[in-house]
DOPAMAR-143690 format. One line per field, with one value per atom (N, C-alpha, C): residue in three letters; atom name; x, y, z; chain; residue number from 1. Coordinates in steps of 0.02 Angstrom, whole numbers, padded with zeros to 5 digits. Layout:
BEGIN
selo: c(ALA, ...) .
kekol: c(CA, ...) .
px: c(X, ...) .
py: c(Y, ...) .
pz: c(Z, ...) .
lumvex: c(A, ...) .
zase: c(NUM, ...) .
***
This chain:
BEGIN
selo: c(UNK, UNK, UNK, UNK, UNK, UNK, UNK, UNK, UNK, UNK, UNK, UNK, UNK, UNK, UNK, UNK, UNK, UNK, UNK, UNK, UNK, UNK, UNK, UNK, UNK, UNK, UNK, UNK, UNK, UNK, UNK, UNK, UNK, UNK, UNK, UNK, UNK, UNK, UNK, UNK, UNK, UNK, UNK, UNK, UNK, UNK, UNK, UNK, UNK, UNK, UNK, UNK, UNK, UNK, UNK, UNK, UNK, UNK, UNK, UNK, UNK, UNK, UNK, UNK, UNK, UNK, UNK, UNK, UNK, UNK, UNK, UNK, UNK, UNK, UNK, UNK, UNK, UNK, UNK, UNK, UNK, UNK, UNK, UNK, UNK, UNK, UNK, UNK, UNK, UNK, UNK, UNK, UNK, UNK, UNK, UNK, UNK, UNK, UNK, UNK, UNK, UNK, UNK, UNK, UNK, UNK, UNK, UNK, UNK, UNK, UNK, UNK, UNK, UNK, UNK, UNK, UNK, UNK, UNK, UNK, UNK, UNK, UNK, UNK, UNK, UNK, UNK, UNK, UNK, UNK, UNK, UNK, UNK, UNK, UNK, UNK, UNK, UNK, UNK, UNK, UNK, UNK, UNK, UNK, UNK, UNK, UNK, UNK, UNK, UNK, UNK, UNK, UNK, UNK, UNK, UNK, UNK, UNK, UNK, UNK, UNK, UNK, UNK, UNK, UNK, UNK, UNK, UNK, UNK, UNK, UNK, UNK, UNK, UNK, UNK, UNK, UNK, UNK, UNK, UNK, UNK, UNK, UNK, UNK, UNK, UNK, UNK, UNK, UNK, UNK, UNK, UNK, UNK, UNK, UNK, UNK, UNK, UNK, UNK, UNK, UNK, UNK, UNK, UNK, UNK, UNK, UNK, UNK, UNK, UNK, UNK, UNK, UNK, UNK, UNK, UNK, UNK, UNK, UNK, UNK, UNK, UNK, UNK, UNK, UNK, UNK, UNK, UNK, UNK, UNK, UNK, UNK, UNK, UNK, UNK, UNK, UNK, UNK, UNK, UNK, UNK, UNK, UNK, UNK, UNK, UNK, UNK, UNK, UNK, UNK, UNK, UNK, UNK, UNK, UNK, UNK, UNK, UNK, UNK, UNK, UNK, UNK, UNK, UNK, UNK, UNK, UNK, UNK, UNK, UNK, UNK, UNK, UNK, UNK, UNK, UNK, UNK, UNK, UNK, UNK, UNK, UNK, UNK, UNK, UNK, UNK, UNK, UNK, UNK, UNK, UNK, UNK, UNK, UNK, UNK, UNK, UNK, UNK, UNK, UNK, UNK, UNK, UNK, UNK, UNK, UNK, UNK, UNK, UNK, UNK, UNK, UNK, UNK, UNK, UNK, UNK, UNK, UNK, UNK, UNK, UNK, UNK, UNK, UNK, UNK, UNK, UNK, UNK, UNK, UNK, UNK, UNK, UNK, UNK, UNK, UNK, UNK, UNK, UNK, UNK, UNK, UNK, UNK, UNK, UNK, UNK, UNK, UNK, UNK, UNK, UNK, UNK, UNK, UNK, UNK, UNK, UNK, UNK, UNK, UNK, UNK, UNK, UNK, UNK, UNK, UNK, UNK, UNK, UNK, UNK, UNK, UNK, UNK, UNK, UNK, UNK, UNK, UNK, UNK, UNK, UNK, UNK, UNK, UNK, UNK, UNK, UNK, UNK, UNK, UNK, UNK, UNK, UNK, UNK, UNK, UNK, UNK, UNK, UNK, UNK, UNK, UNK, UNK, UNK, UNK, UNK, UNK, UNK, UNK, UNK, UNK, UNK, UNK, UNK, UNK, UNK, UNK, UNK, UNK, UNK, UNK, UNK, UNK, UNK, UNK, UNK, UNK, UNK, UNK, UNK, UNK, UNK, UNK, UNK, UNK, UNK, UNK, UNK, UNK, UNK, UNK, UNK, UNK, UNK, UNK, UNK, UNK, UNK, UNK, UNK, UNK, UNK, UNK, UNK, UNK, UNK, UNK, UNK, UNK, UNK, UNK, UNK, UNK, UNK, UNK, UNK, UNK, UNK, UNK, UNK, UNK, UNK, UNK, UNK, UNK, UNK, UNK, UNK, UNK, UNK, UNK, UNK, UNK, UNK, UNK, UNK, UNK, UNK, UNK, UNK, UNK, UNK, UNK, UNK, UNK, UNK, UNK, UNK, UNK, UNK, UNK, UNK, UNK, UNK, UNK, UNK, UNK, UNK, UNK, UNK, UNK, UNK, UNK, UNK, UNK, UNK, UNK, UNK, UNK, UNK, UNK, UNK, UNK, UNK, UNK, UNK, UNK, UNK, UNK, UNK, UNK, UNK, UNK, UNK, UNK, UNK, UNK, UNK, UNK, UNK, UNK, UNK, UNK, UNK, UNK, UNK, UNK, UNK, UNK, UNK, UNK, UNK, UNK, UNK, UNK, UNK, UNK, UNK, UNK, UNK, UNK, UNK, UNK, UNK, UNK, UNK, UNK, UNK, UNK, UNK, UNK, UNK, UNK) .
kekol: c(N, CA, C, N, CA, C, N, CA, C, N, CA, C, N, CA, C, N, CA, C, N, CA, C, N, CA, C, N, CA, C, N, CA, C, N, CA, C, N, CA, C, N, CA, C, N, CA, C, N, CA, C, N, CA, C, N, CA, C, N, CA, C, N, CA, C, N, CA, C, N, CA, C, N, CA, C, N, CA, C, N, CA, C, N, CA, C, N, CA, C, N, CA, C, N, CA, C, N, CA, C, N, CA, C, N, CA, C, N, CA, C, N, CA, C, N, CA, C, N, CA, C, N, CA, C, N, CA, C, N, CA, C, N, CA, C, N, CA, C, N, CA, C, N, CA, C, N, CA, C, N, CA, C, N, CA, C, N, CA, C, N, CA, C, N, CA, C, N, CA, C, N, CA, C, N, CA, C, N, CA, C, N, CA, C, N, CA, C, N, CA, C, N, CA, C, N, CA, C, N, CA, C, N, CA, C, N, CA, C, N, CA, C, N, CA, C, N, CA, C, N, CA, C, N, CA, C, N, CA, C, N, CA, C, N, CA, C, N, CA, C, N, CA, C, N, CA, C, N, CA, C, N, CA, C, N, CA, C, N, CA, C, N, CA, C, N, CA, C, N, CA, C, N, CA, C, N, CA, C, N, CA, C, N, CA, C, N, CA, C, N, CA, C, N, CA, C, N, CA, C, N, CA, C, N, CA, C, N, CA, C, N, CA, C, N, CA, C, N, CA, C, N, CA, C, N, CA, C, N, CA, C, N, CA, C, N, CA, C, N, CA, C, N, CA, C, N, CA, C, N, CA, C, N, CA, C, N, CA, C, N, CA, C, N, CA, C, N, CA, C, N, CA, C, N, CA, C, N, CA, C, N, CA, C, N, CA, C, N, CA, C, N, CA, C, N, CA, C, N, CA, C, N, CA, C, N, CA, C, N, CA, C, N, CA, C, N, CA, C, N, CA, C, N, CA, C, N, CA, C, N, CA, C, N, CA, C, N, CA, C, N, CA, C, N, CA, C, N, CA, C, N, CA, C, N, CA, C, N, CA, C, N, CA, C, N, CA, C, N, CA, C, N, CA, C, N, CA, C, N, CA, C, N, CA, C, N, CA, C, N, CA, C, N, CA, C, N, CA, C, N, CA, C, N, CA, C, N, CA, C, N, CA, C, N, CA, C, N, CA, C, N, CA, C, N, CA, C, N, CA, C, N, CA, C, N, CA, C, N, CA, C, N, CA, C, N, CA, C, N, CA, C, N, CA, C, N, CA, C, N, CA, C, N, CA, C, N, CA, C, N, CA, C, N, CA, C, N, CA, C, N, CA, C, N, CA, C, N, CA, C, N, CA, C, N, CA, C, N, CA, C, N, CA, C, N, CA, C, N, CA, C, N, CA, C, N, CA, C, N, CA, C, N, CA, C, N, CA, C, N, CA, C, N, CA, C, N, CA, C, N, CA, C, N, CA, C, N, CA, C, N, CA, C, N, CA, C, N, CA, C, N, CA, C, N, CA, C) .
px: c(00732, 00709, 00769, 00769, 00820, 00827, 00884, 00903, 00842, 00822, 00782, 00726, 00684, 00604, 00591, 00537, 00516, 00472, 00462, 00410, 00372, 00304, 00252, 00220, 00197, 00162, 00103, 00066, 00036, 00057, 00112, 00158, 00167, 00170, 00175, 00237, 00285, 00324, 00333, 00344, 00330, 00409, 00407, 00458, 00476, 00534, 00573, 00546, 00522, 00513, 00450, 00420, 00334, 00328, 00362, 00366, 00367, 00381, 00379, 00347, 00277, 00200, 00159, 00097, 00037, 00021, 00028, 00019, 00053, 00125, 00154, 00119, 00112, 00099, 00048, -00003, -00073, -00053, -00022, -00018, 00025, 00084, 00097, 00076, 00021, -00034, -00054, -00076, -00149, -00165, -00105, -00103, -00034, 00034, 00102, 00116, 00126, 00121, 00073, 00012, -00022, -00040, -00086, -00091, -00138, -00138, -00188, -00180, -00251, -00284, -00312, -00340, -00369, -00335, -00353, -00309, -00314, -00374, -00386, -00328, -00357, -00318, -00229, -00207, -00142, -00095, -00143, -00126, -00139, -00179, -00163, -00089, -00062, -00010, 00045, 00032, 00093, 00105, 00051, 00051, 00090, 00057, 00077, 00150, 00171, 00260, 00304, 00269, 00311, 00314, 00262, 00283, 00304, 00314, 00366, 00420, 00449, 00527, 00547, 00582, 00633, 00604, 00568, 00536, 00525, 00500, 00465, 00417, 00412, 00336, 00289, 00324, 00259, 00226, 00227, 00227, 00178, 00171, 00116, 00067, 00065, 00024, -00038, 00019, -00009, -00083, -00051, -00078, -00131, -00118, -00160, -00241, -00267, -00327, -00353, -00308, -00308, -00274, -00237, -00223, -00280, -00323, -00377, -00444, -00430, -00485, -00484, -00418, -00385, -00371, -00373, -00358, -00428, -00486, -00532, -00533, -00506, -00509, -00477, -00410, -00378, -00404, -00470, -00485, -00472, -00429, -00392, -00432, -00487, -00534, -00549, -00562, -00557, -00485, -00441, -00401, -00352, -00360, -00339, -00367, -00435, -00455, -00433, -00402, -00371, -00353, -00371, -00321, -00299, -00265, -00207, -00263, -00295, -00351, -00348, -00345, -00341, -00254, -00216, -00146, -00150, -00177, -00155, -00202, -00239, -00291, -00238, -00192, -00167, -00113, -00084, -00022, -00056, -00106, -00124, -00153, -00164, -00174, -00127, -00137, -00103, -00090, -00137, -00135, -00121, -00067, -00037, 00024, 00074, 00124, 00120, 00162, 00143, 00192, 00223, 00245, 00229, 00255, 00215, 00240, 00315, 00326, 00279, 00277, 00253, 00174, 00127, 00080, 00059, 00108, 00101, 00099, 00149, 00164, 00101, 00072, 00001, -00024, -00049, -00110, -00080, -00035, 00016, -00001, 00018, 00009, -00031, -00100, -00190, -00177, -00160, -00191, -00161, -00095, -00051, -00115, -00134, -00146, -00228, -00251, -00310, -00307, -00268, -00256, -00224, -00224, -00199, -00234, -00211, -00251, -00207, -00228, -00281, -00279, -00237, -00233, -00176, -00182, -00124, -00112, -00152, -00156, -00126, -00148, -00121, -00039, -00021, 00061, 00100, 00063, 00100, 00139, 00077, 00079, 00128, 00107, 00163, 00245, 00248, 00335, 00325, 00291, 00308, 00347, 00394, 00446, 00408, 00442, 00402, 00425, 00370, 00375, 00454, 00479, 00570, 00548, 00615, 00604, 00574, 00554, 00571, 00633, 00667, 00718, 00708, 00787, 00807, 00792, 00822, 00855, 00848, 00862, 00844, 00873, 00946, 01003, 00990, 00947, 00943, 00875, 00858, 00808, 00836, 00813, 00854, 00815, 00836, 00808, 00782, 00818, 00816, 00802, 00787, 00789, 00802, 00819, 00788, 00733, 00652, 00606, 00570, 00630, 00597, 00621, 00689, 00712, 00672, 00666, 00634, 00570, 00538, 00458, 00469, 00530, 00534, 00536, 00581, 00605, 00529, 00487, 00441, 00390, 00366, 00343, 00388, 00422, 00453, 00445, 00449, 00430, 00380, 00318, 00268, 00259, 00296, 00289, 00261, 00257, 00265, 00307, 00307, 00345, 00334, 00413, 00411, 00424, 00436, 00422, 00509, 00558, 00623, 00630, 00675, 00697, 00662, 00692, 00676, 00600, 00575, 00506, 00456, 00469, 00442, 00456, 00515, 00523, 00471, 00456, 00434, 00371, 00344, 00265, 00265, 00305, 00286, 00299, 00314, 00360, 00253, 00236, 00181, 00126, 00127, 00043, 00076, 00123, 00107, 00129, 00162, 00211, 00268, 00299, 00332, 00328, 00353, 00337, 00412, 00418, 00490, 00475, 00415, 00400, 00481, 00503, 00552, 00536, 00577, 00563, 00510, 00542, 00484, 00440, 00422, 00377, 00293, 00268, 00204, 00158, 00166, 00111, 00133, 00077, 00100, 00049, 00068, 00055, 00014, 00055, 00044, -00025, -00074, -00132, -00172) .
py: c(-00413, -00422, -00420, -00376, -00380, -00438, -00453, -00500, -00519, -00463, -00434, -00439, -00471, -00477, -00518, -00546, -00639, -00641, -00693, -00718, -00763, -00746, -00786, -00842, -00882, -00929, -00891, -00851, -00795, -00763, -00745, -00718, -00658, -00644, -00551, -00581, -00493, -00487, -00452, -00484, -00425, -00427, -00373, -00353, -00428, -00437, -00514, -00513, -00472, -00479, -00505, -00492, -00531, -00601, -00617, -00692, -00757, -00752, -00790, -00814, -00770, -00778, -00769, -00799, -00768, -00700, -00695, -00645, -00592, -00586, -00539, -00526, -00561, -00564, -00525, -00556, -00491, -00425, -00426, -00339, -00331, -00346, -00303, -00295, -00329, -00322, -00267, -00262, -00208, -00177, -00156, -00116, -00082, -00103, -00083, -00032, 00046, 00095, 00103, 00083, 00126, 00208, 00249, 00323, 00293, 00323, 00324, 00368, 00379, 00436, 00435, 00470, 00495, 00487, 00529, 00527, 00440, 00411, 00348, 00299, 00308, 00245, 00260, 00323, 00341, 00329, 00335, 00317, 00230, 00210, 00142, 00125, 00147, 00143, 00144, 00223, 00224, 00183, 00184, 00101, 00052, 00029, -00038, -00049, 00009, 00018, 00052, 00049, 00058, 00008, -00029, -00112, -00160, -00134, -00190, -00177, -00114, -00104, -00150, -00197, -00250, -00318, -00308, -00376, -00364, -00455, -00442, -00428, -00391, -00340, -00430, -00483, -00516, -00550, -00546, -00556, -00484, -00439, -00382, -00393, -00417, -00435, -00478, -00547, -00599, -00561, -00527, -00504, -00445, -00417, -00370, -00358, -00407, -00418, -00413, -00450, -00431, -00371, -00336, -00257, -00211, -00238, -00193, -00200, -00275, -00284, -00251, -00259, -00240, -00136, -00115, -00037, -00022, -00034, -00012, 00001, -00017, 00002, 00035, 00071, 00113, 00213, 00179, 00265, 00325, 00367, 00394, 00423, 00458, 00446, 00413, 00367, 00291, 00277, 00268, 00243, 00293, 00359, 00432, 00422, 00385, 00394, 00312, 00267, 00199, 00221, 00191, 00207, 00148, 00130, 00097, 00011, 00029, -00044, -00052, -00034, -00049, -00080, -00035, -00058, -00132, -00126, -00211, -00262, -00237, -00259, -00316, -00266, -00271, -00293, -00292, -00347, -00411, -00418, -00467, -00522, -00469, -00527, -00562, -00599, -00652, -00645, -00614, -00587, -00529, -00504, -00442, -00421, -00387, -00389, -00347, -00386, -00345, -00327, -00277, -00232, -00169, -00180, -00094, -00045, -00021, 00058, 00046, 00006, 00029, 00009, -00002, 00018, 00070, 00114, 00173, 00222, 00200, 00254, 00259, 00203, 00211, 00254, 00227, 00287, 00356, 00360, 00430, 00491, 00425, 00451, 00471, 00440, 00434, 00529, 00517, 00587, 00645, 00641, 00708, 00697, 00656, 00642, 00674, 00666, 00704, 00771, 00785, 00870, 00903, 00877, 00923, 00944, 01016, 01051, 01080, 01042, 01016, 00958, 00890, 00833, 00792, 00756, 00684, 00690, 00664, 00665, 00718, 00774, 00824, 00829, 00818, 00834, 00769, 00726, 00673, 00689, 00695, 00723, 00767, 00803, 00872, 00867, 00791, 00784, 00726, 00727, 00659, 00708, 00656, 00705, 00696, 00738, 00741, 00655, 00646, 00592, 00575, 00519, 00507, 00422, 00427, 00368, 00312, 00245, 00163, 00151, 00133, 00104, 00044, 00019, -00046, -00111, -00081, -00149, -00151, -00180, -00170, -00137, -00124, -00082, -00023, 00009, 00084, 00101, 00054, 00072, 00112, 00166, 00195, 00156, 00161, 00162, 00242, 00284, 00330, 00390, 00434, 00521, 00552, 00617, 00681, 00705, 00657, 00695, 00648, 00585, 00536, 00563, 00580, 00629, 00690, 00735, 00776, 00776, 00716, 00711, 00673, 00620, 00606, 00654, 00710, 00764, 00793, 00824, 00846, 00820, 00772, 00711, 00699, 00687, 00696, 00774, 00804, 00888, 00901, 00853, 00875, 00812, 00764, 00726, 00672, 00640, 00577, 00518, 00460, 00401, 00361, 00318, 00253, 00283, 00340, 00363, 00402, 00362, 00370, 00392, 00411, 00418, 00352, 00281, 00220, 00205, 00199, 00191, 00250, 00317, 00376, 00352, 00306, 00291, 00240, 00176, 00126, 00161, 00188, 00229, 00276, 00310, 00349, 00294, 00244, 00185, 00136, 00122, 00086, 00099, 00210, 00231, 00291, 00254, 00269, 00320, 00405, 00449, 00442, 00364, 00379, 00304, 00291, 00202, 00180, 00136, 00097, 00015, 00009, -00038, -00053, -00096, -00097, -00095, -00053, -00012, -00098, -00132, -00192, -00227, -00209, -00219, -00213, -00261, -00254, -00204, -00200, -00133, -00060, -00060, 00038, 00073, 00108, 00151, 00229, 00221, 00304, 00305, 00248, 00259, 00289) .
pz: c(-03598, -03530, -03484, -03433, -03380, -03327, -03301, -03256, -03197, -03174, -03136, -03128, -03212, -03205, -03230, -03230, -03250, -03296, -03337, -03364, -03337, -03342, -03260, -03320, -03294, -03347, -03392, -03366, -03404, -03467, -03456, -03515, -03501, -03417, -03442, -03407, -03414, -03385, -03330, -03254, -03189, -03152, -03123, -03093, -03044, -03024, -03018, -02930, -02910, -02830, -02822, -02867, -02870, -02873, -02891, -02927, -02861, -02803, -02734, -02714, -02735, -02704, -02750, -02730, -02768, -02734, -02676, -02632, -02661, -02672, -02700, -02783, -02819, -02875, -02889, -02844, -02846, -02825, -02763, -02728, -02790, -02851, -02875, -02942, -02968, -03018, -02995, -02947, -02949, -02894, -02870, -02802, -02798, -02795, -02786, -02822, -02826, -02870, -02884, -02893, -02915, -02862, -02887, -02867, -02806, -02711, -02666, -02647, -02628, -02618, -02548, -02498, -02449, -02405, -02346, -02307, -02257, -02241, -02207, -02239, -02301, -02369, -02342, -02338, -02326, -02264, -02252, -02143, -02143, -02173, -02164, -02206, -02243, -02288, -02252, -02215, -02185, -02123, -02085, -02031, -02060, -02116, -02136, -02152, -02174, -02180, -02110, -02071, -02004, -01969, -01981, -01952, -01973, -02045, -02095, -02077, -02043, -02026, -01993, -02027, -02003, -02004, -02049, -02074, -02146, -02170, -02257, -02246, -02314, -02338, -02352, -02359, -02357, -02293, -02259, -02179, -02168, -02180, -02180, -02241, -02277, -02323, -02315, -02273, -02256, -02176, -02160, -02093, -02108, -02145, -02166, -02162, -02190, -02159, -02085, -02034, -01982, -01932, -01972, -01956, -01978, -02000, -02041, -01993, -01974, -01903, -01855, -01830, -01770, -01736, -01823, -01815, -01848, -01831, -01854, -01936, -01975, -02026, -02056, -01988, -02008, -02009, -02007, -01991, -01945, -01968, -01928, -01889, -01887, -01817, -01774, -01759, -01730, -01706, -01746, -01694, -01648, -01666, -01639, -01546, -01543, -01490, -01454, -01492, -01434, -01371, -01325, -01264, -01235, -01181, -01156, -01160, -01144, -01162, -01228, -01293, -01348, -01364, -01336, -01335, -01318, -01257, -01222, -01280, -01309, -01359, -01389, -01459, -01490, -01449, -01398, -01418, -01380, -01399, -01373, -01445, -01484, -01552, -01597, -01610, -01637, -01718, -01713, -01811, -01850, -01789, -01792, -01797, -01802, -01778, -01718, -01648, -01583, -01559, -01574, -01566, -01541, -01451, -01411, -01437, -01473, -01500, -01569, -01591, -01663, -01654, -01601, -01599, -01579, -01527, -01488, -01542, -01611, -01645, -01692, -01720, -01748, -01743, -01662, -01624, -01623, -01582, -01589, -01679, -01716, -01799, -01816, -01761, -01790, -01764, -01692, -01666, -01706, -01731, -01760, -01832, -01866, -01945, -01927, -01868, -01881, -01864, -01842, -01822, -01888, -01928, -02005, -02054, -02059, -02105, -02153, -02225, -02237, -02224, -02232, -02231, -02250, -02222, -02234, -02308, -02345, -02414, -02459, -02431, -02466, -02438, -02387, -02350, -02394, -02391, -02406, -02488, -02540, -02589, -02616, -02578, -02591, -02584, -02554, -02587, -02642, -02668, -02742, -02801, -02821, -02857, -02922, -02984, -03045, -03068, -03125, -03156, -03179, -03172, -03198, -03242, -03292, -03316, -03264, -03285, -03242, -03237, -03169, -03177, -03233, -03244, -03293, -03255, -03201, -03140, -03078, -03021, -02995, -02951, -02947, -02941, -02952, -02994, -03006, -02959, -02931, -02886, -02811, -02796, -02725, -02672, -02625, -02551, -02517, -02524, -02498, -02560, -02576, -02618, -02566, -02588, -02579, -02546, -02600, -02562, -02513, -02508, -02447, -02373, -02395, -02353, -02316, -02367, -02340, -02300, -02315, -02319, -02245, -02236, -02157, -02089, -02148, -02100, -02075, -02126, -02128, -02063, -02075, -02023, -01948, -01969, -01885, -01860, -01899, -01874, -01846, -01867, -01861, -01790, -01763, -01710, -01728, -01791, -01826, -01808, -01789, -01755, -01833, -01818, -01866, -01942, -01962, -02031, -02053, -02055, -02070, -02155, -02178, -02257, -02294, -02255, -02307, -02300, -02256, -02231, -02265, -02291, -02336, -02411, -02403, -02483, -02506, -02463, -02487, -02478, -02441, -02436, -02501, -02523, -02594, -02648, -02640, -02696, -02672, -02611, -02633, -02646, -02628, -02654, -02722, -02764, -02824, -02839, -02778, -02786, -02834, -02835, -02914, -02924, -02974, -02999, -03020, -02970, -02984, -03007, -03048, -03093, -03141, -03133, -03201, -03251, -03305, -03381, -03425, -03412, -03456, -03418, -03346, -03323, -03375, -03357, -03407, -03375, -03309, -03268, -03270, -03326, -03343, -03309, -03261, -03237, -03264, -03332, -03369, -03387, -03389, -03411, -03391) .
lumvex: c(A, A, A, A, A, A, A, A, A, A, A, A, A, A, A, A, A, A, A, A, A, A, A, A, A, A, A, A, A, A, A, A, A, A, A, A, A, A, A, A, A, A, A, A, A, A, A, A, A, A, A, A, A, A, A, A, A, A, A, A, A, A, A, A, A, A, A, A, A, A, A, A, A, A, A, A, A, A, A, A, A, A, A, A, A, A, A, A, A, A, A, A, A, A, A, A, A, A, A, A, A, A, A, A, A, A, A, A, A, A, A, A, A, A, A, A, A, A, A, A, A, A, A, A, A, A, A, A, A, A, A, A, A, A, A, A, A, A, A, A, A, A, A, A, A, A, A, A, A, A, A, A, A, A, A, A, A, A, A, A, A, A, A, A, A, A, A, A, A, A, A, A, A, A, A, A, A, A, A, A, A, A, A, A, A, A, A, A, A, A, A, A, A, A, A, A, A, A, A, A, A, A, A, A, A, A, A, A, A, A, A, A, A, A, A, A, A, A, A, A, A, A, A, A, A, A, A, A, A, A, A, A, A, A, A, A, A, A, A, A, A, A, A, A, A, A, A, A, A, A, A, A, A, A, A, A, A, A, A, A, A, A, A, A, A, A, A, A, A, A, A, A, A, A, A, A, A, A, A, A, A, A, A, A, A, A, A, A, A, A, A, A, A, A, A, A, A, A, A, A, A, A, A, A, A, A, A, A, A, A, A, A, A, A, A, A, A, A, A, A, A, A, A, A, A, A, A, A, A, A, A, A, A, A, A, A, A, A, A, A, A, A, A, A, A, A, A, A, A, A, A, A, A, A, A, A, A, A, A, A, A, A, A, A, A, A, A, A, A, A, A, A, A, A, A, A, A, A, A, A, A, A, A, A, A, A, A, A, A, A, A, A, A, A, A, A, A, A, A, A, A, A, A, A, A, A, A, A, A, A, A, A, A, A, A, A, A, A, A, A, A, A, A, A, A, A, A, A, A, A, A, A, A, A, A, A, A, A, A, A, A, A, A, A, A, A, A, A, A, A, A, A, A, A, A, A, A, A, A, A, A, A, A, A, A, A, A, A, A, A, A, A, A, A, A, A, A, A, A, A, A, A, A, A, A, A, A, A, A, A, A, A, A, A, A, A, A, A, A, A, A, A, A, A, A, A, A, A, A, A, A, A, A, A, A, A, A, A, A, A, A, A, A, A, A, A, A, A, A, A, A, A, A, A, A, A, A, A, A, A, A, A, A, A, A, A, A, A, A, A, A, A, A, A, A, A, A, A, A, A, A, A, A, A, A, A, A, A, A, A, A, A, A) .
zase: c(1, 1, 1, 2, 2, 2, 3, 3, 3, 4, 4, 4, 5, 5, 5, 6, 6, 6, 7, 7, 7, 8, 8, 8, 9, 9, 9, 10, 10, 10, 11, 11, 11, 12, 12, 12, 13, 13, 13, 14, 14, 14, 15, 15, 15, 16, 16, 16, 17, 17, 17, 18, 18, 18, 19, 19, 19, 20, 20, 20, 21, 21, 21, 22, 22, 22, 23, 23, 23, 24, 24, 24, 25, 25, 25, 26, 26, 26, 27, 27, 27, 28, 28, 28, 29, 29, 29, 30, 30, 30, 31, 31, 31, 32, 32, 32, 33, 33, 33, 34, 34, 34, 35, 35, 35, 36, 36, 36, 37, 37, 37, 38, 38, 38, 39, 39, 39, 40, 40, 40, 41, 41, 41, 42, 42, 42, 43, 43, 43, 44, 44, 44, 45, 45, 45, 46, 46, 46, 47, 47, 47, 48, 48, 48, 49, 49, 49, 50, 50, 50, 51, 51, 51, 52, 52, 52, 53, 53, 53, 54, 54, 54, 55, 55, 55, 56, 56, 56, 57, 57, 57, 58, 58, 58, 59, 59, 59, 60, 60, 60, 61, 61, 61, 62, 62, 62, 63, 63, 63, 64, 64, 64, 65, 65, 65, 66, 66, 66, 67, 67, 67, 68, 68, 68, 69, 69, 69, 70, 70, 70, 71, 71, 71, 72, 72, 72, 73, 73, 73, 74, 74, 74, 75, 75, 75, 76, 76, 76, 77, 77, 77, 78, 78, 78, 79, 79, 79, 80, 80, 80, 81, 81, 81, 82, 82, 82, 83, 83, 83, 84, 84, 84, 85, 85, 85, 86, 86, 86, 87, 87, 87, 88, 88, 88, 89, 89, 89, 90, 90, 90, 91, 91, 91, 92, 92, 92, 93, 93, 93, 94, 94, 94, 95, 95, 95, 96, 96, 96, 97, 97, 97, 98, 98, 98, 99, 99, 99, 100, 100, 100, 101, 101, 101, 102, 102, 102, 103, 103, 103, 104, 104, 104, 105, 105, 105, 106, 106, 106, 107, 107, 107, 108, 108, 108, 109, 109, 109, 110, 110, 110, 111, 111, 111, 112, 112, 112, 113, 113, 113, 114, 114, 114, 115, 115, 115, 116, 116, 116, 117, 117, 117, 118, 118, 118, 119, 119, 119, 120, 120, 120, 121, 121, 121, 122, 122, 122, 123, 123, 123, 124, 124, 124, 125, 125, 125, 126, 126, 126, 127, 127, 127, 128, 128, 128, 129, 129, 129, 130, 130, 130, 131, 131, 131, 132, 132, 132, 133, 133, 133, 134, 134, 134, 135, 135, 135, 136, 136, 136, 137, 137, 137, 138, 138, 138, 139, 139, 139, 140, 140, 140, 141, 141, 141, 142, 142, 142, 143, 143, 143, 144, 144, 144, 145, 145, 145, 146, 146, 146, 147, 147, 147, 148, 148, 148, 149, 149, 149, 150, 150, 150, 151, 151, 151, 152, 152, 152, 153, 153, 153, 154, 154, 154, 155, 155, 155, 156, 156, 156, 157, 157, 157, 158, 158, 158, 159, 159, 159, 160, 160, 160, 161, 161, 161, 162, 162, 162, 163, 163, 163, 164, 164, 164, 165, 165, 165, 166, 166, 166, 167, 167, 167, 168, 168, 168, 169, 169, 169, 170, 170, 170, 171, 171, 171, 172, 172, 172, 173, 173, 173, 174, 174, 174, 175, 175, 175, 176, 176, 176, 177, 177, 177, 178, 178, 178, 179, 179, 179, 180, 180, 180, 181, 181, 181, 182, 182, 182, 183, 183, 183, 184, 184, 184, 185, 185, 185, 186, 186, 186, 187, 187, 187, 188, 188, 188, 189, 189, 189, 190, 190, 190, 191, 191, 191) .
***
């Protein structure tokens, strides 16, 4: 077992960042890496990691529920059409993070993510690198690739807000594009 991952009273062994919360513990049972799919499911993804920039991922977790109220569901139809009354909406809730650029960039995201053909899903996709070992540790984990890189570039090309190299990494790192589970992590993915 590496430095890096714990033994939970359960007996499995999970990657050492889970271990804080129950909150964390669940999202990385049975949500963190695994494969998502559609484009709605994806755009809420990538929301949810543009407003974690510069905060903990558990502080969006905790809120989540009420980002899910608040953006309709996340359906990129729906919130494509917010206008400046929905803005004042949202920084007006309390169970959000309120933040005017990174709500502008949402909506902004909604309108570019429904104008694509074929789709979010598929663009997004199309930079997940091939399958690579689990890291050991947690040190061999990157922040940044290649194709987080590219896939920012890509997205800002296309007039995308909030979606940098690190912010493309943790979005392909939480819908499952590659799995940085540590190598004795008990959540295998390959099934």
């Amino acid at each position: 077992m590496s430095a890096d991952t714990a033994i939970d009273d359960d007996g499995k062994i999970r990657c050492g960042w889970s271990e804080s919360s129950q909150l964390y513990r669940d999202y990385h049972d049975s949500e963190w890496g695994r494969p998502v799919h559609g484009d709605d499911a994806l755009f809420e993804r990538m929301c949810l990691e543009a407003f974690q920039s510069g905060l903990s991922w558990i502080t969006i977790l905790r809120k989540r529920p009420a980002f899910r109220a608040a953006f309709d569901g996340f359906a990129i139809d729906r919130v494509a059409e917010f206008r400046d009354s929905d803005t004042e909406r949202l920084l007006a809730d309390p169970g959000i993070v309120r933040n005017r650029a990174k709500i502008l960039a949402c909506i902004a995201n909604a309108k570019i993510a429904r104008e694509l053909s074929p789709g979010l899903d598929e663009l997004l996709w199309s930079f997940a690198p091939p399958a690579r070992p689990r890291p050991r540790a947690l040190a061999d984990v990157p922040a940044v690739t290649s194709e987080s890189v590219a896939l920012a570039t890509e997205l800002k090309k296309r007039g995308f807000r909030f979606v940098g190299p690190t912010t493309a990494y943790a979005l392909m790192q939480a819908t499952g594009m590659v799995d940085d589970h540590l190598s004795d992590c008990w959540v295998d993915l390959r099934r």
